[in-house]
CHARMM-style PDB file with segment names, atoms N, HN, CA, C and O in Angstrom:
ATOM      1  N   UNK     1      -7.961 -14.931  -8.923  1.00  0.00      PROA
ATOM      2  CA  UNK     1      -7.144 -13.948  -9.619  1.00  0.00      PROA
ATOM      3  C   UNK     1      -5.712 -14.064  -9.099  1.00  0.00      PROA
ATOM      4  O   UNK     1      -5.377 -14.455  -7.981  1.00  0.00      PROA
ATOM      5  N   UNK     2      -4.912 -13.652 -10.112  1.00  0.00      PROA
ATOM      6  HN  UNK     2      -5.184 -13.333 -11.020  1.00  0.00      PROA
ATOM      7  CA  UNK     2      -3.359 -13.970  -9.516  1.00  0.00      PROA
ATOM      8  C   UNK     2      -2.895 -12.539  -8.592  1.00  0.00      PROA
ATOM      9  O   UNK     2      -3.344 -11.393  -8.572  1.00  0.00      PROA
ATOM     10  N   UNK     3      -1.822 -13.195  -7.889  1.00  0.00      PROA
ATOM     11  HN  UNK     3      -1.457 -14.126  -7.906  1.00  0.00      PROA
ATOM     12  CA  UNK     3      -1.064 -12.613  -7.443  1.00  0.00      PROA
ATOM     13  C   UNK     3      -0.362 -11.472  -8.046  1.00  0.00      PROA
ATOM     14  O   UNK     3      -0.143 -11.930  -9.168  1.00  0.00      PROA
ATOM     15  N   UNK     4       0.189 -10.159  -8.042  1.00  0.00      PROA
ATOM     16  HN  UNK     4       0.011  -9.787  -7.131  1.00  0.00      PROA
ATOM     17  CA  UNK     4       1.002  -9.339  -8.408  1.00  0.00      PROA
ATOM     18  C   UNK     4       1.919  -8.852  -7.722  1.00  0.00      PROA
ATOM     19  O   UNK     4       1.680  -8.117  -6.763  1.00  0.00      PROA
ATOM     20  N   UNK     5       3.299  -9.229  -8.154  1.00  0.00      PROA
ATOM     21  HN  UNK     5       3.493  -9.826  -8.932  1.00  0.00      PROA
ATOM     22  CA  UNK     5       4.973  -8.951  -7.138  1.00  0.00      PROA
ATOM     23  C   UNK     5       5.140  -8.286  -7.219  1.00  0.00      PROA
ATOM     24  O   UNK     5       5.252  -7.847  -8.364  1.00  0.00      PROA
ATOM     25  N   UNK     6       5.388  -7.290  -5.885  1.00  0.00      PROA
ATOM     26  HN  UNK     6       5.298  -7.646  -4.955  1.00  0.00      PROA
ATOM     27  CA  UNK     6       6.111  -5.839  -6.903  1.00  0.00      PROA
ATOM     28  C   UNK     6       7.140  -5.894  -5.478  1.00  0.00      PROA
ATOM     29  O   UNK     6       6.992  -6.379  -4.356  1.00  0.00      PROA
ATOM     30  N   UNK     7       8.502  -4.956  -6.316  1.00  0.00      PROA
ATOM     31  HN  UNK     7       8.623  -4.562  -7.227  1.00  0.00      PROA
ATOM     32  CA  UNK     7       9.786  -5.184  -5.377  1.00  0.00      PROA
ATOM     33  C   UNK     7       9.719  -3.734  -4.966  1.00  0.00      PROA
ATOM     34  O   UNK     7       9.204  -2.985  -5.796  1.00  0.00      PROA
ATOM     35  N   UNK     8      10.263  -3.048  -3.517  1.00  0.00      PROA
ATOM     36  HN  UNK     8      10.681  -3.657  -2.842  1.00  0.00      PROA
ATOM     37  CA  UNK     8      10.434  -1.731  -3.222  1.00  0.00      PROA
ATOM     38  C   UNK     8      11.549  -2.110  -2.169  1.00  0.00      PROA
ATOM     39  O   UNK     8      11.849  -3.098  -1.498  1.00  0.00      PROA
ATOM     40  N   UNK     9      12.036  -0.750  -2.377  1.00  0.00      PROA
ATOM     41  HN  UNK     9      11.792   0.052  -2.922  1.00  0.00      PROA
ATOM     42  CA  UNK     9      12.776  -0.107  -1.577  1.00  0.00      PROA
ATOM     43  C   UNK     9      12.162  -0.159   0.118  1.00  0.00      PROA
ATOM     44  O   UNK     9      10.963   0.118   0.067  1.00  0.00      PROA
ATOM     45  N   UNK    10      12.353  -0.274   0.747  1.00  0.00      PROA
ATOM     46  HN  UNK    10      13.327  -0.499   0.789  1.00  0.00      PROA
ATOM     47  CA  UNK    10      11.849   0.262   2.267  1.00  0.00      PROA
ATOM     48  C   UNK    10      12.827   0.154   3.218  1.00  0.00      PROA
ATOM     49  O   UNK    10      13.433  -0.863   3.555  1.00  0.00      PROA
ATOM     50  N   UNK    11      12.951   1.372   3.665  1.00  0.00      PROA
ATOM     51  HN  UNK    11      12.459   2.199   3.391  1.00  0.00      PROA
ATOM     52  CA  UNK    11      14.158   2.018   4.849  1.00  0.00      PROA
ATOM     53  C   UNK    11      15.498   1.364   4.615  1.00  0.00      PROA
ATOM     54  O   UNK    11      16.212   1.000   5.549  1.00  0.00      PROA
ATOM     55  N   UNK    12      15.892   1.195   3.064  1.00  0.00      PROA
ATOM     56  HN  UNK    12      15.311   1.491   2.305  1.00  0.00      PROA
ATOM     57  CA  UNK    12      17.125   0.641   2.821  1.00  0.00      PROA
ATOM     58  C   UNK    12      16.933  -0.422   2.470  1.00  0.00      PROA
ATOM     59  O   UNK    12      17.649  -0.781   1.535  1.00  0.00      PROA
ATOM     60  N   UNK    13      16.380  -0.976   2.762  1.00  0.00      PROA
ATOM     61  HN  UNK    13      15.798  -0.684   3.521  1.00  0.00      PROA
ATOM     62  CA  UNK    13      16.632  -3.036   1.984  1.00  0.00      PROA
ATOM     63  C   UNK    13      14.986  -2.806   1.263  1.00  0.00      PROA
ATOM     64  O   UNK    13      13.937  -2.176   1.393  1.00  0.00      PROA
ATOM     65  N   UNK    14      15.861  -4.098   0.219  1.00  0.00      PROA
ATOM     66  HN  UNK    14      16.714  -4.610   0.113  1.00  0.00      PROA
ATOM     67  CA  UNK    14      14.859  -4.746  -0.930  1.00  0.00      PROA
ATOM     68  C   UNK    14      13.653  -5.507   0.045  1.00  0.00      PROA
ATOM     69  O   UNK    14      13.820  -6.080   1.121  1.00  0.00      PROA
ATOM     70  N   UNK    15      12.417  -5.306  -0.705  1.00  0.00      PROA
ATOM     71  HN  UNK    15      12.281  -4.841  -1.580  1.00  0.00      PROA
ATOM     72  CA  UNK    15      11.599  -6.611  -0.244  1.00  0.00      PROA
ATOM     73  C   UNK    15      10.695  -6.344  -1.220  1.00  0.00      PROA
ATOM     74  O   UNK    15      10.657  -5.278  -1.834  1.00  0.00      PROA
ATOM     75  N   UNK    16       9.684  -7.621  -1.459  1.00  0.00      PROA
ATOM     76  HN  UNK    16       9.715  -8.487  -0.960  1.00  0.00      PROA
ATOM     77  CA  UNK    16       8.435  -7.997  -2.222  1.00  0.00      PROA
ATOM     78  C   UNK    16       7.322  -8.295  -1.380  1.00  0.00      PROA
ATOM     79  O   UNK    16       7.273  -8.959  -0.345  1.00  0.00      PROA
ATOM     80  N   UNK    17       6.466  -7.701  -1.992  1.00  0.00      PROA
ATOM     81  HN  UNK    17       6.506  -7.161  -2.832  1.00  0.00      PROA
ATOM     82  CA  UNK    17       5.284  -7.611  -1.790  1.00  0.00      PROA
ATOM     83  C   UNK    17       4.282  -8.778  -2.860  1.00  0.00      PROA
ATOM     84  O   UNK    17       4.872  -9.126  -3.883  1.00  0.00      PROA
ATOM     85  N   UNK    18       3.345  -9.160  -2.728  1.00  0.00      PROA
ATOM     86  HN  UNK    18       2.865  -8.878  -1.897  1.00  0.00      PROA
ATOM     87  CA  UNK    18       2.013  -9.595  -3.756  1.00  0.00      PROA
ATOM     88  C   UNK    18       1.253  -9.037  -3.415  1.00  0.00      PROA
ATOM     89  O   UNK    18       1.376  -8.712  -2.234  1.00  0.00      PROA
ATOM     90  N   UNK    19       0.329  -8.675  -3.943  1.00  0.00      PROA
ATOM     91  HN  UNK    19       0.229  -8.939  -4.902  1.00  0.00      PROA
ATOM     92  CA  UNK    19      -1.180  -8.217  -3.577  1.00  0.00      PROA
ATOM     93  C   UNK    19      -1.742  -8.730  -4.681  1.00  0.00      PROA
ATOM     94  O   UNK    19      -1.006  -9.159  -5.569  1.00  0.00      PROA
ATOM     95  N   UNK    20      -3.471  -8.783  -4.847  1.00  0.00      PROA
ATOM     96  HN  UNK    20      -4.069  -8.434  -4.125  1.00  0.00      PROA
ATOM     97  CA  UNK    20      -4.175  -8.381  -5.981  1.00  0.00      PROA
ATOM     98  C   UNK    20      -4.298  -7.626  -6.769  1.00  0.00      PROA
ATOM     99  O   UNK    20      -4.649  -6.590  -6.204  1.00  0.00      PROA
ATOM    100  N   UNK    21      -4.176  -7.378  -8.486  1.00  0.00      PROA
ATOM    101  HN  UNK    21      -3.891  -8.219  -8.945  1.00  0.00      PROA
ATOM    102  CA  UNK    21      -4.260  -6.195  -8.922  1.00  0.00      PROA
ATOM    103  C   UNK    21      -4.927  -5.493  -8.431  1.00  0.00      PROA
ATOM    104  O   UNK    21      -4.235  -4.554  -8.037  1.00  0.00      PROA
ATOM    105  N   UNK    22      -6.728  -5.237  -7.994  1.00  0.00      PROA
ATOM    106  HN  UNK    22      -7.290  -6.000  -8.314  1.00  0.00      PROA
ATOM    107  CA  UNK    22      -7.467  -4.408  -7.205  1.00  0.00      PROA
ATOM    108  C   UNK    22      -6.759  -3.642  -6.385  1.00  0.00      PROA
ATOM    109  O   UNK    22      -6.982  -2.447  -6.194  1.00  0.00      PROA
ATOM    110  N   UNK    23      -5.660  -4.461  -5.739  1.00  0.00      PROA
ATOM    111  HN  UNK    23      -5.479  -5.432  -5.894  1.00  0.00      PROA
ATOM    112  CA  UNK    23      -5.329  -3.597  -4.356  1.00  0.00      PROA
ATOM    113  C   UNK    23      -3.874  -2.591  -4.715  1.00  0.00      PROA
ATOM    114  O   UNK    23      -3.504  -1.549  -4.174  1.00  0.00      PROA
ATOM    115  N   UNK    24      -3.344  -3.271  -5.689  1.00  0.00      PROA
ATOM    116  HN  UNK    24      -3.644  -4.117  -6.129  1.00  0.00      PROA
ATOM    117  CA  UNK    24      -2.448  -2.222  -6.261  1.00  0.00      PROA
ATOM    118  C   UNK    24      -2.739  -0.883  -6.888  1.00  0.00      PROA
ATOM    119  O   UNK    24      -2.435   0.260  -6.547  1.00  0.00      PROA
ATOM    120  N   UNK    25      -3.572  -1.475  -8.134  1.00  0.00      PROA
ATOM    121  HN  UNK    25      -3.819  -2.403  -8.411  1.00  0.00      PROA
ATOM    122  CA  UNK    25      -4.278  -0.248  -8.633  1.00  0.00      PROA
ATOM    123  C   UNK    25      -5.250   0.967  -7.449  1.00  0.00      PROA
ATOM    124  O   UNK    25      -5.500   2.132  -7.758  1.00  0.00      PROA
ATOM    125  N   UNK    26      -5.649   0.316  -6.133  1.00  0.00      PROA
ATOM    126  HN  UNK    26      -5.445  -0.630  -5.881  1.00  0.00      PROA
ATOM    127  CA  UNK    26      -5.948   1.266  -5.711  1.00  0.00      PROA
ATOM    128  C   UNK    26      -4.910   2.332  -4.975  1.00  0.00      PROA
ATOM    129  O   UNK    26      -5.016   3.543  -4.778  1.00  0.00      PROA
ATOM    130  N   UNK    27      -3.650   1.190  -4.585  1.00  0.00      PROA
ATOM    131  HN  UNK    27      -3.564   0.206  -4.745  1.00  0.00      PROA
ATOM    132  CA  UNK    27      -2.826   1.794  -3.395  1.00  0.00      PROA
ATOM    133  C   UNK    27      -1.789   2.983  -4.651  1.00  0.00      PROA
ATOM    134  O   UNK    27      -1.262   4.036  -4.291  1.00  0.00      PROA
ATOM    135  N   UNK    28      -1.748   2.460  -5.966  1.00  0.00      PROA
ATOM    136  HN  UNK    28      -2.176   1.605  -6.257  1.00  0.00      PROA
ATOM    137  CA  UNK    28      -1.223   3.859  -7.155  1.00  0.00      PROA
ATOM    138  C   UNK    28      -1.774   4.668  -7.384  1.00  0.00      PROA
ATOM    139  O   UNK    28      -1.093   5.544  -7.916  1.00  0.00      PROA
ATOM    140  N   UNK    29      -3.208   5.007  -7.212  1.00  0.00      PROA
ATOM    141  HN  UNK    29      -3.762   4.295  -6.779  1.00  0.00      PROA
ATOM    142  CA  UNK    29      -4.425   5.771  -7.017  1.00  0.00      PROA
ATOM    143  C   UNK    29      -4.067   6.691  -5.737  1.00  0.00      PROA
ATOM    144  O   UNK    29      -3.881   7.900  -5.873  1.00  0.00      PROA
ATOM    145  N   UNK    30      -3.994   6.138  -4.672  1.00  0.00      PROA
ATOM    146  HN  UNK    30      -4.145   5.156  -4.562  1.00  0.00      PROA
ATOM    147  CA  UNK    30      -3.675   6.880  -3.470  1.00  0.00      PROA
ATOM    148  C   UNK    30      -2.124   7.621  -3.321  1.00  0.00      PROA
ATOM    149  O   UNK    30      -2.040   8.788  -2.938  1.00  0.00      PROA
ATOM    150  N   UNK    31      -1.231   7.020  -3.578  1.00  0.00      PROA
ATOM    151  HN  UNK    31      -1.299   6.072  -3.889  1.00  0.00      PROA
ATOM    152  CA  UNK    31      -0.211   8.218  -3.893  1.00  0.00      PROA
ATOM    153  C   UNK    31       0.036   8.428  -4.642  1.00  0.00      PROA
ATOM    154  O   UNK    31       1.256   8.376  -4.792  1.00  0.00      PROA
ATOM    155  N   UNK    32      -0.798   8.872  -5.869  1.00  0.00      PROA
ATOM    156  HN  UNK    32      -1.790   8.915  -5.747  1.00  0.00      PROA
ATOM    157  CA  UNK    32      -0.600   9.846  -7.069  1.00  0.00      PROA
ATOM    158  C   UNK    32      -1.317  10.998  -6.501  1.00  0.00      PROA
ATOM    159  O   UNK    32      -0.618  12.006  -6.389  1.00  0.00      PROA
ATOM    160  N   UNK    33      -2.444  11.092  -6.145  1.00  0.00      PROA
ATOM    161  HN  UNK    33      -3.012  10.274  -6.235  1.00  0.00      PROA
ATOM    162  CA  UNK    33      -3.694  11.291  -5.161  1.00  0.00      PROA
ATOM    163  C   UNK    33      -2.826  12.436  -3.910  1.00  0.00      PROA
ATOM    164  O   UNK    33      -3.170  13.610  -3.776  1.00  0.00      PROA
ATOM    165  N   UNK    34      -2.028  11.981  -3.341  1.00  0.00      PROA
ATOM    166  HN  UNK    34      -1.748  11.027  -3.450  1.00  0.00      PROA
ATOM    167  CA  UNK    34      -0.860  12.464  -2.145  1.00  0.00      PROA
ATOM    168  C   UNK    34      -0.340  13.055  -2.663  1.00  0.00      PROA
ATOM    169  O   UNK    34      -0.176  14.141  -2.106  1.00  0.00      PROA
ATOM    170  N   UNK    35       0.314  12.914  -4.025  1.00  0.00      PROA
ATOM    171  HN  UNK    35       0.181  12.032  -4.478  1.00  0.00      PROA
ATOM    172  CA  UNK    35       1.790  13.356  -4.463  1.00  0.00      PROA
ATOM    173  C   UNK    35       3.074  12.465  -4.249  1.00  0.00      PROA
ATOM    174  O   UNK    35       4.182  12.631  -4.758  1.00  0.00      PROA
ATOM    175  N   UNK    36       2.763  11.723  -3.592  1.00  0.00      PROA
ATOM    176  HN  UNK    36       1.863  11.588  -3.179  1.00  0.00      PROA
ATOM    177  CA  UNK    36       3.666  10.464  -3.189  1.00  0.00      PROA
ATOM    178  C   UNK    36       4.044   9.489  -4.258  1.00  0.00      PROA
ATOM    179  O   UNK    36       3.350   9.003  -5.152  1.00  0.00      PROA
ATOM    180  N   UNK    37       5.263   9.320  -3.970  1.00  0.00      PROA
ATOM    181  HN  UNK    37       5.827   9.714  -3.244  1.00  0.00      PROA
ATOM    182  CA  UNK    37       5.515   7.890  -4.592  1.00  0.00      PROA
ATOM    183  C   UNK    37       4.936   6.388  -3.481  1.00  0.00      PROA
ATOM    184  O   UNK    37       4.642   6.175  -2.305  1.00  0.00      PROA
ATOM    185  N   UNK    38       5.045   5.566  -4.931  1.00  0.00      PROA
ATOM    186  HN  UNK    38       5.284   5.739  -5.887  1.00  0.00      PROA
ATOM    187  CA  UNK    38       4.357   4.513  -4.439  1.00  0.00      PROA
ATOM    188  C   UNK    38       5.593   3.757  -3.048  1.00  0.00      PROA
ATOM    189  O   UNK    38       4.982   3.474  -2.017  1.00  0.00      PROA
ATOM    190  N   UNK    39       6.864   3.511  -3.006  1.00  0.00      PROA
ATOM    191  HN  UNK    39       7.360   3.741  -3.843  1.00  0.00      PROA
ATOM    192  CA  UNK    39       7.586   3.395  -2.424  1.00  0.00      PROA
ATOM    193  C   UNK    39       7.596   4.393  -1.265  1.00  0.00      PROA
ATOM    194  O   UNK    39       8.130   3.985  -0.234  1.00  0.00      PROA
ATOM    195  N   UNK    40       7.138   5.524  -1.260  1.00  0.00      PROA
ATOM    196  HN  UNK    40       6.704   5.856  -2.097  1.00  0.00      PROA
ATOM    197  CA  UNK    40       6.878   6.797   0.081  1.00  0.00      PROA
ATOM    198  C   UNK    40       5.807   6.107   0.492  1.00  0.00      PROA
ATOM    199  O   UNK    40       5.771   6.037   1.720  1.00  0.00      PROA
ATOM    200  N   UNK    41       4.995   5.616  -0.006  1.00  0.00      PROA
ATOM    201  HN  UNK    41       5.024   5.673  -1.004  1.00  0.00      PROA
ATOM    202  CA  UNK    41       3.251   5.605   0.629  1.00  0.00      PROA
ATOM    203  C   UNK    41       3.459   3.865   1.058  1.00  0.00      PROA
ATOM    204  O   UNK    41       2.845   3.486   2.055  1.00  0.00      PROA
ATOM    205  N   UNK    42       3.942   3.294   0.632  1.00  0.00      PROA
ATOM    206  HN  UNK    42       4.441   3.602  -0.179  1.00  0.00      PROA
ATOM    207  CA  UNK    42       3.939   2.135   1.086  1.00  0.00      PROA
ATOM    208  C   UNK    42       5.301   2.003   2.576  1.00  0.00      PROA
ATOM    209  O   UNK    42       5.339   1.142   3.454  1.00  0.00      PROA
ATOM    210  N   UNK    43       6.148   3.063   2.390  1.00  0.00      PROA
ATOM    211  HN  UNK    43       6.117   3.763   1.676  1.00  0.00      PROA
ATOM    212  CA  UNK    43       6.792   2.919   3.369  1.00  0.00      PROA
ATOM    213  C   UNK    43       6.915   3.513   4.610  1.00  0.00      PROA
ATOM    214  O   UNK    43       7.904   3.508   5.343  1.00  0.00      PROA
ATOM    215  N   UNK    44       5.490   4.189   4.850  1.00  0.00      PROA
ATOM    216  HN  UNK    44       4.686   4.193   4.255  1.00  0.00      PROA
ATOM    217  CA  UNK    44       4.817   5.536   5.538  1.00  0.00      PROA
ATOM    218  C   UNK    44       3.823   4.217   6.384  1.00  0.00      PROA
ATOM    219  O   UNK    44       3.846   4.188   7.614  1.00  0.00      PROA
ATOM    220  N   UNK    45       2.984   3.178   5.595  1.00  0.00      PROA
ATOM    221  HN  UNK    45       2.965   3.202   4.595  1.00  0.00      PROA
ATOM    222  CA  UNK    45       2.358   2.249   6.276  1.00  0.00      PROA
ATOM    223  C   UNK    45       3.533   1.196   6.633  1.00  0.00      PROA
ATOM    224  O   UNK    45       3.121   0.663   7.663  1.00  0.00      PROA
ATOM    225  N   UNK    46       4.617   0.700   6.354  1.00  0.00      PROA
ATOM    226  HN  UNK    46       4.952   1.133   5.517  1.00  0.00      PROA
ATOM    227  CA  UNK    46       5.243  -0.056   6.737  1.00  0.00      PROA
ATOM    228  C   UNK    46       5.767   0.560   8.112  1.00  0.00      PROA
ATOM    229  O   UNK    46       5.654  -0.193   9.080  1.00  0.00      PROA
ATOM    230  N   UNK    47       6.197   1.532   8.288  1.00  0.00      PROA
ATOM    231  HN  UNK    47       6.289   2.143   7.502  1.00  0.00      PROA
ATOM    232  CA  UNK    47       6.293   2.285   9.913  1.00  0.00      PROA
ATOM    233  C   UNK    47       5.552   2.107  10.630  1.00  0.00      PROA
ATOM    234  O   UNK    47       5.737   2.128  11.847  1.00  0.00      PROA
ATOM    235  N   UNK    48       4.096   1.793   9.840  1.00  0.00      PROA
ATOM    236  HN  UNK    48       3.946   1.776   8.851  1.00  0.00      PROA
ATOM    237  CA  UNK    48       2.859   2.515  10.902  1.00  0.00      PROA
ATOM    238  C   UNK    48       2.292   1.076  11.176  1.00  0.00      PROA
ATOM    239  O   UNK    48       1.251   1.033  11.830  1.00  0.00      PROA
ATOM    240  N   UNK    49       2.847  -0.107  10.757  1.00  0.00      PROA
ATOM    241  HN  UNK    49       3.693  -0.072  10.225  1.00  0.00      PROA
ATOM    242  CA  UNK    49       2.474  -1.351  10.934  1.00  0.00      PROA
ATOM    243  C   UNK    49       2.658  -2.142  12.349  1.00  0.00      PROA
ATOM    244  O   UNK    49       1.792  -2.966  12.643  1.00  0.00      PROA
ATOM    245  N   UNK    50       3.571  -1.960  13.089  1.00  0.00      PROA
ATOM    246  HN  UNK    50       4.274  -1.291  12.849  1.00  0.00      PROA
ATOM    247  CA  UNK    50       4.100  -2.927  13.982  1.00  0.00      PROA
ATOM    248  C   UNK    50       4.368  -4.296  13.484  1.00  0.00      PROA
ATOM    249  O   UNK    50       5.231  -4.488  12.627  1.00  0.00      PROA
ATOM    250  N   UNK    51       3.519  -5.443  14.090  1.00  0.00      PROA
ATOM    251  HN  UNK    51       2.818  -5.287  14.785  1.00  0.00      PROA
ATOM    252  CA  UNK    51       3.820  -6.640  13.680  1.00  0.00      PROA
ATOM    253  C   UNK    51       3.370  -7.350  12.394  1.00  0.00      PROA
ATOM    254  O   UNK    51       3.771  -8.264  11.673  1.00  0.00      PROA
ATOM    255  N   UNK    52       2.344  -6.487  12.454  1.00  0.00      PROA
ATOM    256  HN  UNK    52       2.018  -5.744  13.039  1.00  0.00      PROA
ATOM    257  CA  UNK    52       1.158  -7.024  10.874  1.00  0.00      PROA
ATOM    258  C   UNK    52       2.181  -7.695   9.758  1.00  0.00      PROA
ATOM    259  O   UNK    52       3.400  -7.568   9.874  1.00  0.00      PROA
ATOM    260  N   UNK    53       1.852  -8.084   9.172  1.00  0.00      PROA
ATOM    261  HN  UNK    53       0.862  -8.188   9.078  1.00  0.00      PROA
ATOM    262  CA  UNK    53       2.787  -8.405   7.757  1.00  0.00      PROA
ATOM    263  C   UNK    53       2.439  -7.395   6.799  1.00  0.00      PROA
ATOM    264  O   UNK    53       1.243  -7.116   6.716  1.00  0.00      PROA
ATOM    265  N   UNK    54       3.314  -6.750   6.006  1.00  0.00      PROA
ATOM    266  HN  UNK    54       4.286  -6.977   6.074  1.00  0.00      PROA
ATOM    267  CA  UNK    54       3.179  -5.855   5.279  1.00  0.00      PROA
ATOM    268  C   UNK    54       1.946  -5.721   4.278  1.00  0.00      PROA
ATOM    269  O   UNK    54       1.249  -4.715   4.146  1.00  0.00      PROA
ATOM    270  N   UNK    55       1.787  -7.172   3.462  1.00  0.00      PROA
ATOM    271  HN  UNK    55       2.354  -7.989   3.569  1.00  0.00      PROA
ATOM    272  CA  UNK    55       0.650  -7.032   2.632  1.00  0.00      PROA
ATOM    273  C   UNK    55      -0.917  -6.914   3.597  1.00  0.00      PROA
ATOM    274  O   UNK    55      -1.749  -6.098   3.200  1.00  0.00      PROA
ATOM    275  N   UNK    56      -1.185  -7.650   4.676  1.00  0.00      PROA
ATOM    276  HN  UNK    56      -0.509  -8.312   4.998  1.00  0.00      PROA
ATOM    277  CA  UNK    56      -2.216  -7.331   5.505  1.00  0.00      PROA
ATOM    278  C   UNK    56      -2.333  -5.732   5.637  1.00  0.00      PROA
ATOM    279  O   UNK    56      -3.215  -5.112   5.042  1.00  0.00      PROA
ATOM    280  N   UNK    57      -1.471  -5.170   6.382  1.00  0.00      PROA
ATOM    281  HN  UNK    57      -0.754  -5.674   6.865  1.00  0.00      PROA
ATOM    282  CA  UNK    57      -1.609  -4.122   6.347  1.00  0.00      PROA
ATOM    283  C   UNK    57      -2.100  -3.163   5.069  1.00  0.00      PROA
ATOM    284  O   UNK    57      -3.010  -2.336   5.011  1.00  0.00      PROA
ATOM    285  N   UNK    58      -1.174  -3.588   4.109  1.00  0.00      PROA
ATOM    286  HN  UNK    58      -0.435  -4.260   4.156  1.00  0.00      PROA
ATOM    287  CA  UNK    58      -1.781  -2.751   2.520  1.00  0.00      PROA
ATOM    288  C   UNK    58      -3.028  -2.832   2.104  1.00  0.00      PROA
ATOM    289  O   UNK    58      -3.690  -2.082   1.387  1.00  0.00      PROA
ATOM    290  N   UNK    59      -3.293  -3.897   2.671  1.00  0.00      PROA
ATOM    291  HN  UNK    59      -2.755  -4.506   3.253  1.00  0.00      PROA
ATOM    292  CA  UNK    59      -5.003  -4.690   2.048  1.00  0.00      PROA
ATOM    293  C   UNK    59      -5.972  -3.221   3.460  1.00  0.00      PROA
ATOM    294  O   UNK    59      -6.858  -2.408   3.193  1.00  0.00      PROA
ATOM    295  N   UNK    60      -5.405  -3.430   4.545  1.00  0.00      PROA
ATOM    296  HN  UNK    60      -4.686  -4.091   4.762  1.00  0.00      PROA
ATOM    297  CA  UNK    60      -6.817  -2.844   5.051  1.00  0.00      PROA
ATOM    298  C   UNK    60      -6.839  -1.516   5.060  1.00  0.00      PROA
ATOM    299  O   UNK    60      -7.872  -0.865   5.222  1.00  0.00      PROA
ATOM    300  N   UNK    61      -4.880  -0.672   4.763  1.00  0.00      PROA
ATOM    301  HN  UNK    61      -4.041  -1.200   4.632  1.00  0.00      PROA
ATOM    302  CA  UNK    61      -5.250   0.757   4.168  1.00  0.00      PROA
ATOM    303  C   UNK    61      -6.041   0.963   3.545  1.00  0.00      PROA
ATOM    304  O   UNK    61      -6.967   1.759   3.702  1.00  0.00      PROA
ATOM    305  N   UNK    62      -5.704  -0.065   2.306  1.00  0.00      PROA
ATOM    306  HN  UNK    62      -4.952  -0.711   2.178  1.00  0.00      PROA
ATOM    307  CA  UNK    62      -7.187  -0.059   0.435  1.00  0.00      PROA
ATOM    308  C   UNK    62      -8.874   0.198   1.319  1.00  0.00      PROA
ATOM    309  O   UNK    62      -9.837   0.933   1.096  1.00  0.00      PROA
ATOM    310  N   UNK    63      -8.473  -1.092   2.632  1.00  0.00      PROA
ATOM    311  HN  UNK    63      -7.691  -1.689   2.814  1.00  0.00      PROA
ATOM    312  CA  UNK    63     -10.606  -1.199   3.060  1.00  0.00      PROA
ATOM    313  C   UNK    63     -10.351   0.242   3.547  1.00  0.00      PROA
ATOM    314  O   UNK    63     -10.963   1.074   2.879  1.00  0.00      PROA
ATOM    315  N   UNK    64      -9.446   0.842   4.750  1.00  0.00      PROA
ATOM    316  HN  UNK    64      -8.948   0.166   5.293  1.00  0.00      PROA
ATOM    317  CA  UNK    64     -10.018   2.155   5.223  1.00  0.00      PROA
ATOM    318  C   UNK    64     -10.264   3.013   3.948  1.00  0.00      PROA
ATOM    319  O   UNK    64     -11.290   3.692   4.003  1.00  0.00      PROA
ATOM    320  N   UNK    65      -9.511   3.117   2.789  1.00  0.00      PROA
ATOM    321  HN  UNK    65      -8.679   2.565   2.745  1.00  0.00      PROA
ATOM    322  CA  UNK    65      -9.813   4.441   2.028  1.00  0.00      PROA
ATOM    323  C   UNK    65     -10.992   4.497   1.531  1.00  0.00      PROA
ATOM    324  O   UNK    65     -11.648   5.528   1.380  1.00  0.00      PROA
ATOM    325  N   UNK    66     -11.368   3.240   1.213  1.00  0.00      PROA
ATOM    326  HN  UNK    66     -10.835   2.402   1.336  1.00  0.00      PROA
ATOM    327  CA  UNK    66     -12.729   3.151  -0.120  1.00  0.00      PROA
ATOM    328  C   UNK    66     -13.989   3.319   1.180  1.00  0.00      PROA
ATOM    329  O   UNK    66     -15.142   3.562   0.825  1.00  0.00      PROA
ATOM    330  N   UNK    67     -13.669   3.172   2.633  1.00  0.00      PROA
ATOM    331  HN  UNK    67     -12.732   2.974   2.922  1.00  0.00      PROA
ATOM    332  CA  UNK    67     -15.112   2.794   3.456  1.00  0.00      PROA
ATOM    333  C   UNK    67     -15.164   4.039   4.529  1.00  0.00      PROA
ATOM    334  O   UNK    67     -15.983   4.322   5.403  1.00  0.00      PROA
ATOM    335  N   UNK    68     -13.623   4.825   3.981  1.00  0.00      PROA
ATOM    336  HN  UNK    68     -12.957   4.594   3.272  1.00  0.00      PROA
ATOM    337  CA  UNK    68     -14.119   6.365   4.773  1.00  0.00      PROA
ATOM    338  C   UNK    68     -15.078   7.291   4.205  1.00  0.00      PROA
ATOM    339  O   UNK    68     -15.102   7.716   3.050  1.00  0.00      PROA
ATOM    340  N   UNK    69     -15.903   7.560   5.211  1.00  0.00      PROA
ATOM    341  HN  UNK    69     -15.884   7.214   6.149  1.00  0.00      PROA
ATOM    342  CA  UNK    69     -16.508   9.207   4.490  1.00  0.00      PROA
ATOM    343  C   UNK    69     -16.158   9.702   3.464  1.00  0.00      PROA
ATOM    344  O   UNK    69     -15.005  10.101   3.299  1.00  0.00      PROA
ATOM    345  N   UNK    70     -17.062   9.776   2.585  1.00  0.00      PROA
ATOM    346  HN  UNK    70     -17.998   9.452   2.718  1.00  0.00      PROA
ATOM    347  CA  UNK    70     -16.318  11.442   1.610  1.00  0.00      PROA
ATOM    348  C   UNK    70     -15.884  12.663   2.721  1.00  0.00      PROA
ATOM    349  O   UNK    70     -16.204  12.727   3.908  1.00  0.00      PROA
ATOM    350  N   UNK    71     -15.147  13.495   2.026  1.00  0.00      PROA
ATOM    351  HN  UNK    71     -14.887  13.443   1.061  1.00  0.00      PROA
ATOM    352  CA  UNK    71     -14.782  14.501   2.946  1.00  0.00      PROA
ATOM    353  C   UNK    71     -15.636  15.757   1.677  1.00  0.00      PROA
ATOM    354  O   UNK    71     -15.841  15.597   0.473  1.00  0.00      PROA
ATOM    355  N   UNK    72     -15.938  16.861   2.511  1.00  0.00      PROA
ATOM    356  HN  UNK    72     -15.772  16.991   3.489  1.00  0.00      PROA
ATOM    357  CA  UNK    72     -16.516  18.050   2.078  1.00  0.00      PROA
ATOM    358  C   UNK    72     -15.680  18.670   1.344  1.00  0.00      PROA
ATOM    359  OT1 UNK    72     -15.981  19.755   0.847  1.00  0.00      PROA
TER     360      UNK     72
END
């Protein structure tokens, strides 16, 4: 499956991202979900990254959300 580019904003400068559609459509799911924009929620894990590369990181937010608990 292809790649999907998407350009954002983060802490002032341009950058691109690819992911899989799967992983997009889930990470627009999750801050609609928040109330967040997709540029807030992606730049909330780009803080919280350290060295990771940005798309790694996006990919294993997607695994934590879908492989946490339901919540009550």
């Amino acid at each position: 499956m292809p790649l999907v580019k998407r350009s954002l904003s983060l802490a002032g400068h341009r950058t691109s991202v690819s992911l899989e559609p799967e992983f997009w459509a889930e990470i627009d799911r999750a801050a609609a979900e928040q109330g967040d924009s997709l540029a807030g929620l992606v730049g909330a894990i780009d803080i919280a990254r350290g060295e990771e590369p940005l798309a790694s990181s996006l990919r294993v937010f997607v695994l934590k959300r879908l492989t946490k608990p339901a919540e009550d």
